[in-house]
C-alpha positions, 0 to 999 in steps of 0.5 A, a space after each residue: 472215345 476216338 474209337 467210337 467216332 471214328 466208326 460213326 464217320 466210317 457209317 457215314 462214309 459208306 452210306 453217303 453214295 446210296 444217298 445219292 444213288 437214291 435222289 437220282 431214282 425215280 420216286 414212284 407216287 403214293 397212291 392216293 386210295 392206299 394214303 387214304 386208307 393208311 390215314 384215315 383220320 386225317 384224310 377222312 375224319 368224318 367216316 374214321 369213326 364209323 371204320 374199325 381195324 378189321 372194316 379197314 383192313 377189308 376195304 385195304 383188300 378189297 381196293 387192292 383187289 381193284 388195283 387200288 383204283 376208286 370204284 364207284 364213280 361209275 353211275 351205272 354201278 352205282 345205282 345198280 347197288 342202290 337198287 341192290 340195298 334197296 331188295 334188303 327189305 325182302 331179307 328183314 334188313 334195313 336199307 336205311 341202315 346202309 346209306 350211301 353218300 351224296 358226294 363223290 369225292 374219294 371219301 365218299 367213294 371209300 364210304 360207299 365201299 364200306 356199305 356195299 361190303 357191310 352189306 354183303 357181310 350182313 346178308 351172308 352172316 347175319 346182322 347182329 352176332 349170334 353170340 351175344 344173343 343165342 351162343 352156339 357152342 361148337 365142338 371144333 373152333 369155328 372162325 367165320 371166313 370173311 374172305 369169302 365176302 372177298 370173293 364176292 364184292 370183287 367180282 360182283 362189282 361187273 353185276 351188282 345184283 349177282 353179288 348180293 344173290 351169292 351172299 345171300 343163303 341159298 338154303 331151302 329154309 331161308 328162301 321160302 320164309 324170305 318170300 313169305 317175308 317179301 310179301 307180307 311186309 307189303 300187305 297191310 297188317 290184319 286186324 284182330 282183338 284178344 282173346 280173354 283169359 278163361 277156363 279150360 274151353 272144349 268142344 261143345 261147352 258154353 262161352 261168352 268169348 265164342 264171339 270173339 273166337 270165332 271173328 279171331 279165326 276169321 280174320 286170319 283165314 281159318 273161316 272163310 265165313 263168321 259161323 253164327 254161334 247161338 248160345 255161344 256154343 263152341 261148335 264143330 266149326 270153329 272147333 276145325 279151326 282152332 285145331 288148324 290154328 294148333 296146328 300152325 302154331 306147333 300146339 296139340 291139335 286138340 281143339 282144346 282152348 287153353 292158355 298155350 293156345 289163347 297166348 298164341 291167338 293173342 301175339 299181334 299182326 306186328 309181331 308176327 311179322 317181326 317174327 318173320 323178320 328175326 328168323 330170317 336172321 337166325 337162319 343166316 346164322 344157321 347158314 355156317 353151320 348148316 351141311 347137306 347131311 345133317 341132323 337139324 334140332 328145332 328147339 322151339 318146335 321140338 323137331 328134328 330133321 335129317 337131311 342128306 345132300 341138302 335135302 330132308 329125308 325124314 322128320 320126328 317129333 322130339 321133345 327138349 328141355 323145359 324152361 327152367 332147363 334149357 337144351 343148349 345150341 350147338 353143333 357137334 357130330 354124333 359118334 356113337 351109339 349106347 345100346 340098352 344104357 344105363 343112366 347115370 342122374 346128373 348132378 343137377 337132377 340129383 339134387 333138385 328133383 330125385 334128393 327130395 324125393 328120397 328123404 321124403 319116401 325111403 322106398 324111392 330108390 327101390 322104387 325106380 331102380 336106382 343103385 347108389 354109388 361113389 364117384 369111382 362107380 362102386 355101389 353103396 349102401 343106401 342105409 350108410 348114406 345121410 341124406 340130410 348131408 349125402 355128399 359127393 355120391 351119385 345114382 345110377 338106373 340100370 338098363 331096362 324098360 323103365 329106364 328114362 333112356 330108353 333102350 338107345 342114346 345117340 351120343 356127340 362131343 358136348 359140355 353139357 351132358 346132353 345127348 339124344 336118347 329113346 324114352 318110355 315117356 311116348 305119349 308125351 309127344 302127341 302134346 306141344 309145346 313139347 318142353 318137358 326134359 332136363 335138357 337132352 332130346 328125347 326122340 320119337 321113332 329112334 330106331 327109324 333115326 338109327 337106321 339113318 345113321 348106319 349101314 346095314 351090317 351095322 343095324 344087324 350087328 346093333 340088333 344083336 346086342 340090342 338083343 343081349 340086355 346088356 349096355 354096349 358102345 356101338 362107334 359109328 363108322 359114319 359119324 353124322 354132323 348134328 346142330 341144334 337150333 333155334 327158330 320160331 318161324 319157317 315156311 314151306 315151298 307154298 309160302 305156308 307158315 308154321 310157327 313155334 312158342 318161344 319156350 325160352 323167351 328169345 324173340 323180344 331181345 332179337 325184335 328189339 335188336 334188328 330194329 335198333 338203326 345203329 
């Protein structure tokens, strides 16, 4: 026990002159913005609540990058961000959702930060998280950079306006549907009523709706004139119109008025509207994603793209998965090719579409070619198999022209077994919607992609085997970045809108969400 207070008194001892070297030190003051960010609760109780860690942590970074001095007592940058907050109505953002303080005392100098940042994180990556509402998968981990928001709010301080252009995305699909929105917000709605639901109407029958049509048609400008329709035929002239309006909406340009195309005629001026809004929120979603060479899927158009160096090149029709087989978002990189492939049926297929099949015609498999085999590959016996209980055995087509895959598979890392592939089913691409597979990408003029894809040495060399009849792996020497997207909505440099049916039903849960104040 003496031992042990003695080594206390000797601690004592020791420390008794950094003591006192330490009162005569000069105490540096706690920097006001630093204890109030430190302490937000008690020094800002009202705004703590609506500051997260990560919000704190940004606005810490971001005085400091200030010398951690108050910012906005400047009037003049202070309204030049009111009137930056203001221009967020052209991008589909509310700037009521950003309201800046009446006060100017340190609080309010911190609350105004968080709005000018949030703000600038709203327009760069979207408002609402894309993974709660359309999740992409990636095959590499991607952890958005909010630093570069950083890099913005800083320096944009000398030029408010500039910062808030550097946050927003700069790509050709955001600006143009962002001047479509920007001038349609301020006109007043156009007026139109429904069409009723009816049988099949073609060029030339008898309607009573014909009326009704022909003043639908009007009202959004595919007639500059009310065409008299005696009888209530359906003519040439509103038969023009109607293929415009398909075109536009990403149907079959038929003329042909079916329920695709009356659903279509029946989405209100709101909607539309809102239509314009949403997409610019998807498109600032797809800004992380997007690369200057790239392969761009739109699912809902069933439509892919080839960009390279930030501009498109070439353009197919594709076709996707149905509703009830949805192809899934992602952003992957194709790798390889498989030249004259075989197809394995997945499981999901097997059990729901081909098993039904089998045990209601035997001939089935002979049929269509399908080789029965076990989860190592082996072949089997049709006649050993009961297809009441076939347990775990799968199908397999061989290569050929009858094969669903077509003669090439574009292949990329994914979990879903999906890839994009050639296929005998080509007249199915003059329809639209197009959502007809099980989840790949069907896509027309492959071989034209194909080329895109390699060098020429390559496409003498995949020529070759293509040649053989037998399957081959082909690994691309130039990997291409694929994304697969969604959106129901995009202009060109003329402000022309095209829309897309929204095949998966995505657009309300969105319109709801955007419009939604907190």
């Amino acid at each position: 026990m003496i031992k042990k207070h003695a080594y206390y008194l000797t601690l004592v001892l020791l420390a008794a002159p950094l003591v006192a070297l330490a009162d005569e030190l000069p105490v540096e003051p706690l920097n006001p913005v630093q204890v109030a960010l430190a302490q937000l609760p008690q020094a800002c109780p009202t705004l703590a609540v609506s500051i997260n860690e990560p919000s704190k942590a940004l606005l810490q970074a971001f005085y400091q990058s200030q010398n951690n001095q108050p910012i906005w007592a400047d009037k003049g940058r202070l309204t030049a961000l009111q009137g930056a907050l203001a221009t967020l109505a052209d991008d589909g953002l509310d700037p009521q959702n950003y309201p800046l303080p009446n006060t100017q005392d340190l609080c309010a100098d911190i609350d105004t930060s968080r709005q000018y940042l949030q703000a600038l994180q709203d327009l760069h990556y979207g408002r609402l998280p894309q993974a709660r509402f359309e999740p992409v998968w990636h095959s590499n981990e991607m952890t958005p950079d909010r630093s570069q928001i950083l890099a913005i709010a800083g320096p944009g301080l000398h030029d408010v306006a500039q910062a808030f252009a550097l946050a927003r995305p700069g790509f050709e699909l955001y600006q143009n549907l962002r001047n479509v929105y920007a001038r349609q917000r301020q006109l007043p709605l156009h007026k139109w009523q429904s069409i009723a639901d009816g049988a099949l109407l073609r060029p030339g029958m008898q309607d009573p709706r014909i009326p009704a049509l022909a003043q639908r048609l009007l009202s959004e400008g595919y007639l500059d004139h009310l065409p008299a329709t005696p009888n209530n035929v359906y003519s040439n002239e509103l038969v023009s119109a109607v293929k415009s309006f398909q075109l536009n909406h990403s149907l079959q340009a038929d003329g042909v008025v079916g329920a695709g195309t009356v659903k279509e005629l029946n989405v209100s001026p709101a909607t539309r509207l809102e239509q314009l809004r949403i997409n610019l929120e998807r498109f600032r979603w797809m800004a992380q994603d997007f690369e200057p060479s790239i392969l761009l899927i739109n699912v809902p158009a069933a439509q892919l793209t080839v960009y390279q160096n930030g501009s498109p090149v070439w353009q197919t029709r594709t076709q996707v998965g149905r509703a009830d087989r949805q192809t899934p978002l992602l952003k992957s990189r194709v790798t390889r090719l498989t030249l004259n492939p075989t197809w394995t049926i997945p499981p999901t297929i097997f059990k729901e579409d081909k098993l039904p099949q089998i045990r209601r015609d035997s001939s089935f498999l002979s049929r269509h070619d399908l080789q029965v085999i076990d989860s190592n590959g082996q072949p089997l016996s049709p006649q050993s198999i009961d297809w009441d209980r076939p347990g775990n055995i799968l199908l397999r087509q061989g290569a050929g022209p009858r094969n669903p895959l077509g003669r090439i598979v574009l292949r990329f890392p994914n979990p879903f077994s999906v890839y994009l592939h050639d296929t005998p089913s080509q007249a199915l691409f003059s329809k639209g919607p197009r959502a007809f597979s099980s989840g790949c990408v069907r896509v027309e003029s492959v071989f034209q992609l194909r080329d895109l894809l390699v060098t020429p040495a390559e496409k003498t060399r995949t020529e070759d085997l293509l040649a053989t009849g037998l399957t081959h792996e082909f690994r691309l020497s130039n990997p291409m970045p694929i994304l697969m997207s969604y959106w129901t909505a995009q202009a060109d440099k003329n402000g022309k809108v095209v829309y897309a049916p929204d095949i998966y039903n995505r657009d309300p849960a969105l319109i709801a969400a955007l419009a939604n104040k907190r």
